[in-house]
ZANUNU-991930 format. One record per residue (C-alpha): residue in three letters; residue number from 1; x, y, z. Coordinates in steps of 0.001 Angstrom, whole numbers, plus 500000, padded with zeros to 6 digits. Layout:
BEGIN
<site code="ALA" pos="NUM" x="X" y="Y" z="Z"/>
...
//
This chain:
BEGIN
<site code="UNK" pos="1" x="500000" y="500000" z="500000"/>
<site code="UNK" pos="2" x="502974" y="502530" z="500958"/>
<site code="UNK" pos="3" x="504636" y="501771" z="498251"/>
<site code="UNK" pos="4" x="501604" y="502293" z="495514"/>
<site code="UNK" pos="5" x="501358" y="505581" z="497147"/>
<site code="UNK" pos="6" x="504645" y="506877" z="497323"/>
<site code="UNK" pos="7" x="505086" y="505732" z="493378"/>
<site code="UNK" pos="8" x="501959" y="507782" z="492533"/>
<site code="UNK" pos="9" x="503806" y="510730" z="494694"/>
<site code="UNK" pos="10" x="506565" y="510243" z="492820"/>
<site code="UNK" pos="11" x="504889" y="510016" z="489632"/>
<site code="UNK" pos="12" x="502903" y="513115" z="489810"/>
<site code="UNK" pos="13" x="504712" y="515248" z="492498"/>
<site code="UNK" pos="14" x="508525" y="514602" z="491669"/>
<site code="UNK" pos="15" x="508673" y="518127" z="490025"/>
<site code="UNK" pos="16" x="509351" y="521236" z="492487"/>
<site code="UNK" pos="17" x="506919" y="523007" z="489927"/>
<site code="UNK" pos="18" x="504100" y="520639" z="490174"/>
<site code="UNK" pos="19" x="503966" y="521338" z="494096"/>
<site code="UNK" pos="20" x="504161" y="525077" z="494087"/>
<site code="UNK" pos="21" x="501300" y="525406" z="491520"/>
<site code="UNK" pos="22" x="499199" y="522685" z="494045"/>
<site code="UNK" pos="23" x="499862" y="524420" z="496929"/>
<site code="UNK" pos="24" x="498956" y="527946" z="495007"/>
<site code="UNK" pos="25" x="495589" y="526285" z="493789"/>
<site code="UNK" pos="26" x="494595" y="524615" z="497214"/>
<site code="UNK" pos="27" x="495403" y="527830" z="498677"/>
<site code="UNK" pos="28" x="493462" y="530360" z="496439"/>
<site code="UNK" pos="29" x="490465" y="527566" z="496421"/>
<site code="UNK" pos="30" x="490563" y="527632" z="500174"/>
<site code="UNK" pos="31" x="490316" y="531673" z="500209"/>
<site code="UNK" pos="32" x="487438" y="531786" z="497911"/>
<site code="UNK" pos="33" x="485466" y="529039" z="500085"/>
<site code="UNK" pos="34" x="486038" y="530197" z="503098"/>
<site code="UNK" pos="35" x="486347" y="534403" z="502513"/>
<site code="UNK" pos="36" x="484471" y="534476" z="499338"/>
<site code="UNK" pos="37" x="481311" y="535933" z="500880"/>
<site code="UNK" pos="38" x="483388" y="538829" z="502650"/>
<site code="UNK" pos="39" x="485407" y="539410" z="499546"/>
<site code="UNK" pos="40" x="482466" y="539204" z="497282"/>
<site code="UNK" pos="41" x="483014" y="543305" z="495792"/>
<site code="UNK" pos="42" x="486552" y="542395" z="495133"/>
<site code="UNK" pos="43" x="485939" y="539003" z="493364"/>
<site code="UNK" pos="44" x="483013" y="540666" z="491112"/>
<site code="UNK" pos="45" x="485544" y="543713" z="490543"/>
<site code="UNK" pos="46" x="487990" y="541538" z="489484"/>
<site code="UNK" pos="47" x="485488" y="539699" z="486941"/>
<site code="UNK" pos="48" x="484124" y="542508" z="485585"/>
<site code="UNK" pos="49" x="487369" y="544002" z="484776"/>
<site code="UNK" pos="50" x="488613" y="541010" z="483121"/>
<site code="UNK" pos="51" x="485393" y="541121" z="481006"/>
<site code="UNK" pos="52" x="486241" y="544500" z="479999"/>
<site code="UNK" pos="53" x="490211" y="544170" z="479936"/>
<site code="UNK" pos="54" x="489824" y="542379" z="475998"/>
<site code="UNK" pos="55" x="488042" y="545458" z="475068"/>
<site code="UNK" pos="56" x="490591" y="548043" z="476634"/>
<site code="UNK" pos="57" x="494065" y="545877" z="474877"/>
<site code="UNK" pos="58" x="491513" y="546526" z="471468"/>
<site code="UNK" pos="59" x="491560" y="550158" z="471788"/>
<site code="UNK" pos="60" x="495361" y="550142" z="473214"/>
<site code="UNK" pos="61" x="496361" y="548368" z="469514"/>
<site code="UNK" pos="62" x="493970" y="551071" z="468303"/>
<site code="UNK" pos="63" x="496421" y="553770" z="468924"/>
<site code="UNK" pos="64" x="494248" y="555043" z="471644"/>
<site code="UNK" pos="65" x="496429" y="556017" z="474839"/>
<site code="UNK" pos="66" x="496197" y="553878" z="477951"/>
<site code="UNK" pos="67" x="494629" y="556172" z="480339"/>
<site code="UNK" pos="68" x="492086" y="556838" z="477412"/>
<site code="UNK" pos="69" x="491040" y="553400" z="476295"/>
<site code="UNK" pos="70" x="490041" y="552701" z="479896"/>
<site code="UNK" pos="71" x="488370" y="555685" z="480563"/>
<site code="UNK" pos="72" x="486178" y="554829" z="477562"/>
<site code="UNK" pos="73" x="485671" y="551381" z="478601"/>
<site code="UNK" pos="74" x="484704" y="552423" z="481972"/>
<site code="UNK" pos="75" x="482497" y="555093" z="480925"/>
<site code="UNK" pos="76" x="480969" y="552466" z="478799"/>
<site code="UNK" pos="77" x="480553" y="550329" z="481576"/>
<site code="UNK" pos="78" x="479182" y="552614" z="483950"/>
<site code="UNK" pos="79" x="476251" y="553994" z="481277"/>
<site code="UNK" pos="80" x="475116" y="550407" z="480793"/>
<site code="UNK" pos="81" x="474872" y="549798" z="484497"/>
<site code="UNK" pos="82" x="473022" y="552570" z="485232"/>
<site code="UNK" pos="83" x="470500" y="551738" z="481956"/>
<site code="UNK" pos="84" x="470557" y="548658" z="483860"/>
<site code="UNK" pos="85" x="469348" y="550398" z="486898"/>
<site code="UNK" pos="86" x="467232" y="553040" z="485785"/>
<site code="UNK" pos="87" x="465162" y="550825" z="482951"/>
<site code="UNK" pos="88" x="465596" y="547069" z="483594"/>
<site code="UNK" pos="89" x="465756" y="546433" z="487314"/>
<site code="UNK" pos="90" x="461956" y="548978" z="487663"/>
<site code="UNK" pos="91" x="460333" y="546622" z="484384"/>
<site code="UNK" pos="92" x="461581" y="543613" z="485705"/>
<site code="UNK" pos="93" x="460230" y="544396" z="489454"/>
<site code="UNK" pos="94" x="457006" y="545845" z="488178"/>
<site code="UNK" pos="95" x="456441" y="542353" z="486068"/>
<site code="UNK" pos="96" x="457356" y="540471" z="489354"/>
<site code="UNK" pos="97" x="455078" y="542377" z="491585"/>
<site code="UNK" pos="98" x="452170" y="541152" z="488985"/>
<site code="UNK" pos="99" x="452621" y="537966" z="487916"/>
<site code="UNK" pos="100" x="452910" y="537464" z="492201"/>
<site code="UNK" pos="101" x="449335" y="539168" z="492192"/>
<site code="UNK" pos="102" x="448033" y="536787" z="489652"/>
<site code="UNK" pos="103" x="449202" y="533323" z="490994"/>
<site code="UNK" pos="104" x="446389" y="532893" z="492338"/>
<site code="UNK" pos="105" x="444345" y="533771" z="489258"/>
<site code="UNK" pos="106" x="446071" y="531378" z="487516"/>
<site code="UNK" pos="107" x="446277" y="528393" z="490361"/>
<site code="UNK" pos="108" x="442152" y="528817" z="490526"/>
<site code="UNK" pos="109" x="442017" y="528514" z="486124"/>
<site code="UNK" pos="110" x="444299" y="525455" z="486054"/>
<site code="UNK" pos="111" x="442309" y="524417" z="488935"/>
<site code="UNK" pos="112" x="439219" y="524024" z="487281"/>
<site code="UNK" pos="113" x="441203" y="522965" z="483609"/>
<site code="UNK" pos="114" x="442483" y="520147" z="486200"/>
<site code="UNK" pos="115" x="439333" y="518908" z="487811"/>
<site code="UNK" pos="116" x="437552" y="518395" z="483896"/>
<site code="UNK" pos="117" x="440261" y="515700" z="483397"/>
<site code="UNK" pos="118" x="439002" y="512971" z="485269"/>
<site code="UNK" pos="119" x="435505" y="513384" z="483583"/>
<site code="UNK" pos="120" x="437896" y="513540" z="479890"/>
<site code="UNK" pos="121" x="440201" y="510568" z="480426"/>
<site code="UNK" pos="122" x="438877" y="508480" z="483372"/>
<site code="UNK" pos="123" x="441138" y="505731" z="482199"/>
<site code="UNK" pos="124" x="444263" y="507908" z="482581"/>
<site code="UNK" pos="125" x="443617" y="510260" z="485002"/>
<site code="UNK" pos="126" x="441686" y="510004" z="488586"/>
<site code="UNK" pos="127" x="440333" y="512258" z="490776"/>
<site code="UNK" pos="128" x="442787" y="511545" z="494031"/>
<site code="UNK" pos="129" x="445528" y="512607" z="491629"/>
<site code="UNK" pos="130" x="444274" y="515476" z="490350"/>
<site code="UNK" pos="131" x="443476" y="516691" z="494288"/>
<site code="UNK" pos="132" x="446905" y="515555" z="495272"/>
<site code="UNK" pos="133" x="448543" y="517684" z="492765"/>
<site code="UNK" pos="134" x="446292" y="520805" z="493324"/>
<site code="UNK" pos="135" x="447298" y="520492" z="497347"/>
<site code="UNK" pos="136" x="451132" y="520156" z="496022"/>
<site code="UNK" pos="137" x="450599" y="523413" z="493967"/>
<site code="UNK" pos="138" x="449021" y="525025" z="496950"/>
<site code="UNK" pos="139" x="451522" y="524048" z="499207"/>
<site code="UNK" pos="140" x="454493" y="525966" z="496805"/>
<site code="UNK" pos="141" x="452088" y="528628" z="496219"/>
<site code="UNK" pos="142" x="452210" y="529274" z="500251"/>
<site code="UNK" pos="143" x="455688" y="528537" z="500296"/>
<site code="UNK" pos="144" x="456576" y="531295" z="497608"/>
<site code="UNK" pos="145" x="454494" y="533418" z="499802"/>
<site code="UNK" pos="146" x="455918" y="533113" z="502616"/>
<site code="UNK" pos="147" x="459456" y="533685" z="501096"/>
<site code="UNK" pos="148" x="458385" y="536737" z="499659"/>
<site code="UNK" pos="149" x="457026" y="538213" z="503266"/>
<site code="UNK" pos="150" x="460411" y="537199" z="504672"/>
<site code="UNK" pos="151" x="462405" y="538661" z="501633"/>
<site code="UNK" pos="152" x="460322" y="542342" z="502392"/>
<site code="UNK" pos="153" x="460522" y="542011" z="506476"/>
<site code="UNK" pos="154" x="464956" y="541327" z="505878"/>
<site code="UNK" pos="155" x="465004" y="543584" z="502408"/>
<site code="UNK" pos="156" x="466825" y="546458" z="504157"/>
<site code="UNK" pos="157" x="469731" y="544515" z="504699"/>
<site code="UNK" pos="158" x="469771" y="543688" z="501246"/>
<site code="UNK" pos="159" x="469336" y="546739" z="499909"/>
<site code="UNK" pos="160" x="472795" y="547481" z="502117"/>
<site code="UNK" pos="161" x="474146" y="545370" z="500458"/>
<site code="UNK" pos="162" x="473432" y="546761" z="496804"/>
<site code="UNK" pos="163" x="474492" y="550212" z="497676"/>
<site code="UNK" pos="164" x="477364" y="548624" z="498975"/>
<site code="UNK" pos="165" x="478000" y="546846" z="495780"/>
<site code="UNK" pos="166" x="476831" y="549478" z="493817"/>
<site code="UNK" pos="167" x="479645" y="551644" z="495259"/>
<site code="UNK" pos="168" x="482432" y="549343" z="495636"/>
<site code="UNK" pos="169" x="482221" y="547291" z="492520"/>
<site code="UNK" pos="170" x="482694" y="550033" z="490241"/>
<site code="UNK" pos="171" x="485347" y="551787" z="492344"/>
<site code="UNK" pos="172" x="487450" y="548695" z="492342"/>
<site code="UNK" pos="173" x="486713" y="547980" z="488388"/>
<site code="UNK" pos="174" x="488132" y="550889" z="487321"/>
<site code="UNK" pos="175" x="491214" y="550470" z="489543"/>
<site code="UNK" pos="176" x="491238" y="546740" z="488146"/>
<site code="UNK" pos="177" x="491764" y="548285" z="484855"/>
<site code="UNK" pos="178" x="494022" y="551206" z="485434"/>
<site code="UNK" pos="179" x="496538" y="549435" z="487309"/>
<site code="UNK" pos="180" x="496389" y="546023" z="485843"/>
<site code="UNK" pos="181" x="499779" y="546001" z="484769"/>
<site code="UNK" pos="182" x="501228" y="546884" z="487692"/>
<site code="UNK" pos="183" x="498895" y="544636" z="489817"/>
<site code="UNK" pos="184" x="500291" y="541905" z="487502"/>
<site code="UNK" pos="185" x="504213" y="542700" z="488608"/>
<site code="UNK" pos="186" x="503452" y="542581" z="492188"/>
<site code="UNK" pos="187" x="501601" y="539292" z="491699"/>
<site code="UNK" pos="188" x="504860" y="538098" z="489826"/>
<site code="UNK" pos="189" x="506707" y="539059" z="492462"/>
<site code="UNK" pos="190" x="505587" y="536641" z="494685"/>
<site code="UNK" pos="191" x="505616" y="533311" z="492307"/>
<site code="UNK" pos="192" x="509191" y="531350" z="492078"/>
<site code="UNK" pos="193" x="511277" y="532579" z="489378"/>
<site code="UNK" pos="194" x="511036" y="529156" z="487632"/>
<site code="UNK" pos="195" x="507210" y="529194" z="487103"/>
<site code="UNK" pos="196" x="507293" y="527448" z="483354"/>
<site code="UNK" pos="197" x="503989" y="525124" z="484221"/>
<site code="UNK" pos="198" x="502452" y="528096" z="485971"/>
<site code="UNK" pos="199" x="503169" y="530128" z="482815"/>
<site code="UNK" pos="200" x="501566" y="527320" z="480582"/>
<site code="UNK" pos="201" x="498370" y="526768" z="482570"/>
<site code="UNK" pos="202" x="497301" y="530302" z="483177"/>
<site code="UNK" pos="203" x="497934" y="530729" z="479536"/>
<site code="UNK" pos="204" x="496093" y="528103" z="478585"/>
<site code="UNK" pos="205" x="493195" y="528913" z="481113"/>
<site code="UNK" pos="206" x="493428" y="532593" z="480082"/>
<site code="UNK" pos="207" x="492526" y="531837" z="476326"/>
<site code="UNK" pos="208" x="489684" y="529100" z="477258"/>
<site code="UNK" pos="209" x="488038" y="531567" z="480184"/>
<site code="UNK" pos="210" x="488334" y="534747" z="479023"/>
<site code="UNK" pos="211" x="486603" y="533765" z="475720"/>
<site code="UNK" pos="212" x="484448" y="531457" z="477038"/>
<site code="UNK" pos="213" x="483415" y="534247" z="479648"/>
<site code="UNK" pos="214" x="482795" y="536857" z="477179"/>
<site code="UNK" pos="215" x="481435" y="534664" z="474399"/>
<site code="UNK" pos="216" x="478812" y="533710" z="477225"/>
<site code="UNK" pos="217" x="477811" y="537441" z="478306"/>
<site code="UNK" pos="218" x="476943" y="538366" z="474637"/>
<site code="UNK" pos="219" x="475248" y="534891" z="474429"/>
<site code="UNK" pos="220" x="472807" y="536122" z="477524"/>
<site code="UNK" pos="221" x="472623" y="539716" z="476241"/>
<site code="UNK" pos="222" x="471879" y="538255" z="472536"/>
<site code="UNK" pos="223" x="469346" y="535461" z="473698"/>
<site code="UNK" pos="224" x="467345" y="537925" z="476464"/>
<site code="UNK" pos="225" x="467121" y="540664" z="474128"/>
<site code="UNK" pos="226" x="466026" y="538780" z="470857"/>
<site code="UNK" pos="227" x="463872" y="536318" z="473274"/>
<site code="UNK" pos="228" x="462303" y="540308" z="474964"/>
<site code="UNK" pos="229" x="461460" y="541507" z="471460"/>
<site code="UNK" pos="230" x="460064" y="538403" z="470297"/>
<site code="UNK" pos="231" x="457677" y="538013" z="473436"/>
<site code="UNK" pos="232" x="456261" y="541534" z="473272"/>
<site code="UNK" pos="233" x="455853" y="541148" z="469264"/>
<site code="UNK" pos="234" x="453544" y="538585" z="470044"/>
<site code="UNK" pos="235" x="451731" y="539988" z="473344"/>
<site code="UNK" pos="236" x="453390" y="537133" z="475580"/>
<site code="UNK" pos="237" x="452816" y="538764" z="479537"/>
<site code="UNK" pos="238" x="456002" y="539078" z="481341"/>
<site code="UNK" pos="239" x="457548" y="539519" z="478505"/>
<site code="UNK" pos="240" x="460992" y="541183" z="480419"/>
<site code="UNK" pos="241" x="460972" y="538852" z="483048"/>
<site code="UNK" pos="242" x="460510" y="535504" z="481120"/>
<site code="UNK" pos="243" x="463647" y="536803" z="478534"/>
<site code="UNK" pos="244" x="465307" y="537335" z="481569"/>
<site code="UNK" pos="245" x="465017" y="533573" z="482529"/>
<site code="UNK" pos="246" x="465687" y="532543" z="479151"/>
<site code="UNK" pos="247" x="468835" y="534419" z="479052"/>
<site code="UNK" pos="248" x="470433" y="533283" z="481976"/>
<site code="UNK" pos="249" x="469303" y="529955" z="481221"/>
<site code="UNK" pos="250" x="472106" y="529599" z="478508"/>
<site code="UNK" pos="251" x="474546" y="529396" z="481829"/>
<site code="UNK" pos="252" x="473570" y="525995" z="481892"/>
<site code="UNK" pos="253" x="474076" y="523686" z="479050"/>
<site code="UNK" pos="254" x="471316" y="521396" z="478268"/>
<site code="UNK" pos="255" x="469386" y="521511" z="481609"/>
<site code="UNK" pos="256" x="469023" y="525419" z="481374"/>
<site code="UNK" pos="257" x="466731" y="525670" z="478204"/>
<site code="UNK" pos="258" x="464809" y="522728" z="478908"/>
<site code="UNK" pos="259" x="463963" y="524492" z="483051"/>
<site code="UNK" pos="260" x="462551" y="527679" z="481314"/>
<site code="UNK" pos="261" x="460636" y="525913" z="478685"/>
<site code="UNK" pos="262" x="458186" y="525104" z="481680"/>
<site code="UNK" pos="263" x="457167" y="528973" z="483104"/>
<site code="UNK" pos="264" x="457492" y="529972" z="479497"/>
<site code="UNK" pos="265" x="454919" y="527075" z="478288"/>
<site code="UNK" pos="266" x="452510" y="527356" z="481176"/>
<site code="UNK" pos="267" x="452488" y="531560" z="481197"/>
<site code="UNK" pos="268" x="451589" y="531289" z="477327"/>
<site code="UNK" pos="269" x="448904" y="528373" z="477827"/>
<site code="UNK" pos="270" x="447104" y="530469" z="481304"/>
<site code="UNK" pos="271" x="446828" y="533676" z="478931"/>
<site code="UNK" pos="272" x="445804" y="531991" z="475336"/>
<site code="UNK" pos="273" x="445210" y="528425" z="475728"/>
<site code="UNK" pos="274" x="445153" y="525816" z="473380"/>
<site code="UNK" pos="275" x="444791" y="528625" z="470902"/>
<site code="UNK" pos="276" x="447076" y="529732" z="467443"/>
<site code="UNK" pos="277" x="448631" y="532352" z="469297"/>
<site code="UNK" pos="278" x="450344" y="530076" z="471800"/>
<site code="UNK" pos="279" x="451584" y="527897" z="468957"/>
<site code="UNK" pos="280" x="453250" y="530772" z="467220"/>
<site code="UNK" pos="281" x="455067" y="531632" z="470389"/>
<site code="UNK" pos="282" x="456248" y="528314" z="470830"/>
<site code="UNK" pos="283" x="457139" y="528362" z="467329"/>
<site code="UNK" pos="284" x="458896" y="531269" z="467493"/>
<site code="UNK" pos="285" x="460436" y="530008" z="470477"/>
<site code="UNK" pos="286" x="461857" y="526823" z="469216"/>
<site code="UNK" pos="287" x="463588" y="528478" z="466445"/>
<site code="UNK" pos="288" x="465247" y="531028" z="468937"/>
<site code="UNK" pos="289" x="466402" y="527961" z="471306"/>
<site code="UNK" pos="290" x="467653" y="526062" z="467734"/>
<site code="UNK" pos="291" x="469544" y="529323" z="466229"/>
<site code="UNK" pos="292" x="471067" y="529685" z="469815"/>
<site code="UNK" pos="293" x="472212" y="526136" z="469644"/>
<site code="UNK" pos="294" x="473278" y="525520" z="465961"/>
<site code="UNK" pos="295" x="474657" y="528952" z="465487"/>
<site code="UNK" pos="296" x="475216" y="531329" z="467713"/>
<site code="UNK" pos="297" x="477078" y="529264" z="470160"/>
<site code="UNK" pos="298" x="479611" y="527678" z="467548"/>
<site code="UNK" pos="299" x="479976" y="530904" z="466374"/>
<site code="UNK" pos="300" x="480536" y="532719" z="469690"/>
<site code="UNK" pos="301" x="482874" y="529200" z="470936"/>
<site code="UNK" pos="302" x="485139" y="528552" z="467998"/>
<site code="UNK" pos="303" x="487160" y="527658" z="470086"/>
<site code="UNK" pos="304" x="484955" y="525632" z="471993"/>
<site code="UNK" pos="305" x="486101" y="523647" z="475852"/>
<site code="UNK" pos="306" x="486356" y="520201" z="474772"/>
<site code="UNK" pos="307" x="484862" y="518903" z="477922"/>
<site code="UNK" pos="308" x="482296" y="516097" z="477899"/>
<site code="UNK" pos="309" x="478569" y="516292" z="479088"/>
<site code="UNK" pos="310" x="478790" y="514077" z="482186"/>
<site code="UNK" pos="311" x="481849" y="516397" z="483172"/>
<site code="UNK" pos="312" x="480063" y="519779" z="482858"/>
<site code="UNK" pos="313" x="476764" y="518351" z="484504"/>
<site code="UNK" pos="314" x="479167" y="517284" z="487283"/>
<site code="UNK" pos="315" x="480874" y="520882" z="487368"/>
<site code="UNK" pos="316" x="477831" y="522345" z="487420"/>
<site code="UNK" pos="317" x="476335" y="520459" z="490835"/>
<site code="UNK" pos="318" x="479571" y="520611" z="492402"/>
<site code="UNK" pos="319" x="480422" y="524297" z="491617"/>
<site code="UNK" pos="320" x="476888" y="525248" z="492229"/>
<site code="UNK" pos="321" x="476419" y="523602" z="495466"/>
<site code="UNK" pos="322" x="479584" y="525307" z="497116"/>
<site code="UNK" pos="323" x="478651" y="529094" z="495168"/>
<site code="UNK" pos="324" x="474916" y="529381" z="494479"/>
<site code="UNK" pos="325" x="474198" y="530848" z="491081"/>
<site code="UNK" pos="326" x="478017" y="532449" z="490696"/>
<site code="UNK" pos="327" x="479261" y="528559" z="491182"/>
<site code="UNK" pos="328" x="477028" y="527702" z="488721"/>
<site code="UNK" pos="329" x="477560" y="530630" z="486016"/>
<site code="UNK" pos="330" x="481330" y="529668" z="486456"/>
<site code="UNK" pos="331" x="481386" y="526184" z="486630"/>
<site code="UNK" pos="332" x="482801" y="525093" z="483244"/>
<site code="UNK" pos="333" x="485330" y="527752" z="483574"/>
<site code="UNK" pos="334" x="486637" y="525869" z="486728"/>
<site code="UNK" pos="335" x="486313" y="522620" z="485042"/>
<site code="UNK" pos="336" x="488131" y="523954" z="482073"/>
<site code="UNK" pos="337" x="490866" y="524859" z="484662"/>
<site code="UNK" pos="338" x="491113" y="521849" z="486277"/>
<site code="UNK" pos="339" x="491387" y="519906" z="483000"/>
<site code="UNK" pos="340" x="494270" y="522638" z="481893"/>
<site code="UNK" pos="341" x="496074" y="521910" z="484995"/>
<site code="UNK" pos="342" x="495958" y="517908" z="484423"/>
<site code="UNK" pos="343" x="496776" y="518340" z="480708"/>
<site code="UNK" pos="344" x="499980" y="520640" z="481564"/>
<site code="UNK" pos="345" x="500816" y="518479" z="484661"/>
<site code="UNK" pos="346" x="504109" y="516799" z="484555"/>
<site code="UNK" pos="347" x="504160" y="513069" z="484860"/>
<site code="UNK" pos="348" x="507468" y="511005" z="485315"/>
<site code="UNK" pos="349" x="506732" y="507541" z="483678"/>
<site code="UNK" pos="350" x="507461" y="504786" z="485974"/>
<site code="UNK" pos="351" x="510763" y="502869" z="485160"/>
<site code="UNK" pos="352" x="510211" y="499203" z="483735"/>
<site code="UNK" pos="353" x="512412" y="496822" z="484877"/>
<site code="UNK" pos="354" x="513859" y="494649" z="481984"/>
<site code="UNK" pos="355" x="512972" y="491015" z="482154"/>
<site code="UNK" pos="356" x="515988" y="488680" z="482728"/>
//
């Protein structure tokens, strides 16, 4: 048993470099887990400018002085936030308020669409079950209600919190940007001279992340606002808040679109029925789902994290289960580290002994 283990140590941990970039990973993992939530303004900072840092080298090649290209990418920044603020956040809240106002509306409709299926298929469908799942849709009705009396009896710590972030964030995003370079030597300055396999991996994560990261914000910005336009073309209600859903759906591969399929398909069906307006929107919808798939995301991905299904389904639990929604929106992006860091790890084959 010792000796299986110390020839896998050996194996995979004979190289001085190998260690140093473990013990720099199991360190910065442990900081995030356990100090994430107090430096949450510093990690979304530090996001947001790398978002934006593509777009500042642009206008740097560009000619465009330093202090001006990120000047302009900050000002940029800071007019979409506060559209984002001033326009979205009071359409989305407004649509929230109402469709809460509705519920039950709509749970008393489907109620009696429910109870006329016994009487329509008795062979398929019987009246216990159709009680049973009118008391289970009850029962989450409640249960969103009472989450949304404790969300407005605790909201003024949250809204500390935004004002915090609202504050902070963009402070630190614009020093992020100004002073990347030299945050970048000082960072240097700490890591071993003889950092060839650190070198290789954060290269190799920088070019899968950062395009994966910013080929996934257009993707949501793309998908929500073509998704928005389409809904209100066709009178769909909560039309902003259902192309919200749909655009952050596209965080999650395969399980996402399939999730908001269900308050998109039952919103539709409460407000036209069984009628030719609900099939146009779920025509319509389809082909936005299939142009998302088939095109937009190859194009967006060229170069596309070769990482299997099972493996991002398994990034997404895991990553999502320690972070919330920020685990999952970065999931594949860890997973596409880890797999950088096992591709660029150095392995020392064992030695064969020759047969006598």
């Amino acid at each position: 048993m010792f000796k299986v283990l110390r020839d896998w140590i050996q194996r995979y941990f004979s190289d001085e470099e190998a260690v140093v970039l473990a013990v720099l990973l199991f360190l910065a993992f442990t900081a995030v887990l356990t100090l994430g939530g107090m430096l949450a303004p510093v990690l979304a900072g530090m996001v947001l400018a790398y978002l934006m840092q593509g777009l500042v080298v642009t206008l740097e090649r560009l000619r465009l002085p330093g202090a001006a290209a990120v000047g302009l990418v900050f000002a940029l920044f800071m007019g979409l936030l506060l559209v984002f603020i001033v326009i979205v956040v009071p359409l989305l809240w407004h649509q929230l308020i109402t469709l809460f106002n509705e519920l039950p509306g709509m749970l008393a409709k489907w109620q009696s669409l429910l109870l006329l299926l016994p009487e329509r298929y008795p062979h398929l469908v019987s009246d216990e079950q159709v009680l049973l799942a009118i008391d289970a849709a009850r029962g989450e009705i409640g249960k969103f209600g009472q989450w949304a009396l404790t969300f407005s009896l605790s909201s003024l710590p949250l809204v500390v919190n935004i004002m915090i972030y609202l504050v902070l964030v963009p402070i630190l995003v614009f020093f992020f940007l100004k002073d990347r370079e030299m945050i970048g030597r000082w960072v240097s300055g700490y890591l071993p001279r003889e950092r060839a396999l650190i070198t290789r991996v954060a290269e190799e994560m920088n070019r899968q992340i950062a395009n994966y990261i910013r080929g996934k914000v257009i993707e949501i910005i793309i998908c929500g606002g073509v998704t928005y336009i389409a809904f209100v073309a066709l009178g769909l209600n909560y039309a902003a808040l259902l192309a919200l859903l749909v655009g952050i759906s596209v965080v999650v591969p395969y399980v996402g679109a399939v999730v908001v399929t269900v308050p998109v398909l039952l919103i539709a069906l409460f407000q036209w029925g069984w009628s030719d307006q609900f099939i146009y929107l779920m025509a319509v919808y389809g082909v936005i789902q299939t142009l998302d798939g088939n095109v937009l995301v190859p194009l967006l991905f060229s170069e596309a994290v070769n990482l299997h299904p099972v493996a991002i389904i398994c990034a997404v639990l895991l990553f999502g289960g320690l972070w919330g929604f920020w685990g999952v929106f970065f999931a594949i992006p860890l997973a596409t580290l880890f797999k950088a860091v096992l591709d660029a790890w150095p392995r020392k084959e064992p030695v064969v002994a020759p047969l006598l």
